[in-house]
C-alpha positions as CSV (number, residue, x, y, z in Angstrom):
1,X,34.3,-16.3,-11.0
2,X,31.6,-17.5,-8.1
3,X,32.3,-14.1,-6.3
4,X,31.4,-12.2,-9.6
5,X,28.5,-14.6,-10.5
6,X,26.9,-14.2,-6.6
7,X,27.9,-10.3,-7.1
8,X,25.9,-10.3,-10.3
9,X,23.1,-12.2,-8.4
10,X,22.8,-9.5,-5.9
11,X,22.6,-6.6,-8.1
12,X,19.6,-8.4,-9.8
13,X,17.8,-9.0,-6.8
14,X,18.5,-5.6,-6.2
15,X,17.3,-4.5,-9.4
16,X,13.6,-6.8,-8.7
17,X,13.2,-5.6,-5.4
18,X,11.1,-2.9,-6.0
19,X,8.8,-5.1,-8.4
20,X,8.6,-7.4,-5.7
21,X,7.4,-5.6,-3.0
22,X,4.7,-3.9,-5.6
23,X,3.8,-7.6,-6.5
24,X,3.4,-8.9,-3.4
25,X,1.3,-5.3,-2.4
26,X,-1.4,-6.2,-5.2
27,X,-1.4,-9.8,-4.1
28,X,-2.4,-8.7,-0.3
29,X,-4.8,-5.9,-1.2
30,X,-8.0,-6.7,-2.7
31,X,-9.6,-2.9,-4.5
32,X,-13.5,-2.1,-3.3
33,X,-15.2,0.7,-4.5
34,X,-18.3,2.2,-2.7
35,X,-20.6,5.3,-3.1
36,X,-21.8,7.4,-0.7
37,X,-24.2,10.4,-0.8
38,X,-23.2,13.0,1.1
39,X,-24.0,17.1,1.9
40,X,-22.2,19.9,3.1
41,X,-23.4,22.6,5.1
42,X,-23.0,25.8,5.2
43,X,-19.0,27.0,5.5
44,X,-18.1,22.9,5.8
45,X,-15.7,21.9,3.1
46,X,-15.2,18.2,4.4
47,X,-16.9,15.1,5.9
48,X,-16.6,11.8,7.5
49,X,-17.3,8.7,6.0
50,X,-17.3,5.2,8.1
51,X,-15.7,2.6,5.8
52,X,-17.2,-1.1,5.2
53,X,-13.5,-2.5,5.6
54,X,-10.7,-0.9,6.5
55,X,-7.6,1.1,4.6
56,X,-5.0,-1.6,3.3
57,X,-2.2,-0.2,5.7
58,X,-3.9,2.2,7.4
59,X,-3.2,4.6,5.0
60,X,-4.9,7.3,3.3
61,X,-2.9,7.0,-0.4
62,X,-5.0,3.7,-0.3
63,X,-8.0,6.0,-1.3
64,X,-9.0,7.6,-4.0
65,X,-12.6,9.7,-3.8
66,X,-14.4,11.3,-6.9
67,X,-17.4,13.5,-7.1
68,X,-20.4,14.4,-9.3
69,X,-19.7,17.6,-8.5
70,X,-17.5,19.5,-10.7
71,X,-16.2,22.2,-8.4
72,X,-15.2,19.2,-5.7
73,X,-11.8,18.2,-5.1
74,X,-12.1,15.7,-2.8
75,X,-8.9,14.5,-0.9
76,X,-8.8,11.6,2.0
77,X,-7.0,13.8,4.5
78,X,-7.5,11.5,7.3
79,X,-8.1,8.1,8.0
80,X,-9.2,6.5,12.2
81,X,-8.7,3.0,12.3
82,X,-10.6,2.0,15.2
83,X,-13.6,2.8,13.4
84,X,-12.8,2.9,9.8
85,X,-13.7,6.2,9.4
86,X,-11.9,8.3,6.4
87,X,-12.4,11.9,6.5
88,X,-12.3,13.9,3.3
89,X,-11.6,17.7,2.7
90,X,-11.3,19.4,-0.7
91,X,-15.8,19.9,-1.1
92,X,-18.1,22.8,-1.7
93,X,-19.7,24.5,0.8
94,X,-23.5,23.8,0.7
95,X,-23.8,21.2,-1.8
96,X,-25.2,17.5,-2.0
97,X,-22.9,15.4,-3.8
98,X,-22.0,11.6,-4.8
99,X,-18.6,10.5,-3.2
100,X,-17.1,7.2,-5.0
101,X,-14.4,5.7,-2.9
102,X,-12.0,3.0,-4.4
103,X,-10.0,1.9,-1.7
104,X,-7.4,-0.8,-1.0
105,X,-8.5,-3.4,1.4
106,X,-6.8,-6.0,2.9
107,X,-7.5,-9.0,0.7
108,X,-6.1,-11.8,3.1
109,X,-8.5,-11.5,5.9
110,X,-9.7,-15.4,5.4
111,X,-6.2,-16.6,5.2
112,X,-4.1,-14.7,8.8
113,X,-1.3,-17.1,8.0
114,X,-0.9,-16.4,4.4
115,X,-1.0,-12.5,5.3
116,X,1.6,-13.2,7.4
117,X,3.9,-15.1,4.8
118,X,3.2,-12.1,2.6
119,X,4.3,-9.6,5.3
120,X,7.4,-11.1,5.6
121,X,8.5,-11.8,2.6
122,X,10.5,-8.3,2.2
123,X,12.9,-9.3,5.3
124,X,13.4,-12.8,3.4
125,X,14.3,-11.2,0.5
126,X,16.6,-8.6,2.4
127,X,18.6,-11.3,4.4
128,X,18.9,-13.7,1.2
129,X,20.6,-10.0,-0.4
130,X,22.8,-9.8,2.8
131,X,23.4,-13.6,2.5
132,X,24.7,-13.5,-1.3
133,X,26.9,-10.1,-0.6
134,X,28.5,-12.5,1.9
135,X,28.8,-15.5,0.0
136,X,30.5,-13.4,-2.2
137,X,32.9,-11.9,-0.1
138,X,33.4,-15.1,1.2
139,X,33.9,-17.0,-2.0
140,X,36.6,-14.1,-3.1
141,X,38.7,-14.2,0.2
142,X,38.8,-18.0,-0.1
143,X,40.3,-18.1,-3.6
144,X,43.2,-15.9,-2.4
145,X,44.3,-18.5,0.2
């Protein structure tokens, strides 16, 4: 009965791990959202745009950019971390436009040690998984003694 109960326990952690690691995402990341003005010259279709913090994760799905213009569709194809700069493609040739950036950021930066914790929570979780699959094993072996 242990075996099944840790079993059980194992499949819902499981089950939560995906929440989890979403959860503890949204509690490292803080969301900023910045405008920039930007034009586009003649047969350009993207630009550059230097970053006041950088990417959470150095990575573009971080980033989402909208435009006044209609005919934009602007996509972070790019992102160079060394100096924050995100570069977007997707824009109209000859054009002045409004870029809005909401980007993830991270939201630890004060606190290195809580970042940390945070960072390694997902390895806790996975070894306390591999430690209750084998406390199960364990406990079911042991019964048949």
């Amino acid at each position: 009965m242990k075996s099944l109960s840790l079993i059980i326990g194992a499949s819902i952690v499981i089950l939560l791990f995906s929440g989890v690691l979403a959860a503890i995402n949204e509690f490292r990341s803080t969301d900023i959202q910045a405008c920039y003005d930007v034009t586009t010259g003649a047969n350009e279709t993207s630009t550059s745009i230097s970053l006041v913090h950088e990417l959470f994760g150095d990575n573009t799905i971080s980033a989402v950019v909208t435009s006044n213009i209609t005919d934009d569709a602007p996509i972070p194809y790019s992102y160079t971390s060394n100096t924050k700069a995100l570069n977007i493609t997707g824009l109209e040739e000859s054009e002045a436009r409004r870029l809005t950036i909401d980007y993830l950021t991270d939201g630890l930066w004060d606190y290195p040690g809580a970042s940390l914790v945070a960072r390694m929570w997902p390895i806790l979780l996975g070894l306390g998984e591999f430690g209750l699959i084998i406390a199960a094993v364990y406990a079911a072996l042991r019964r048949d003694e």
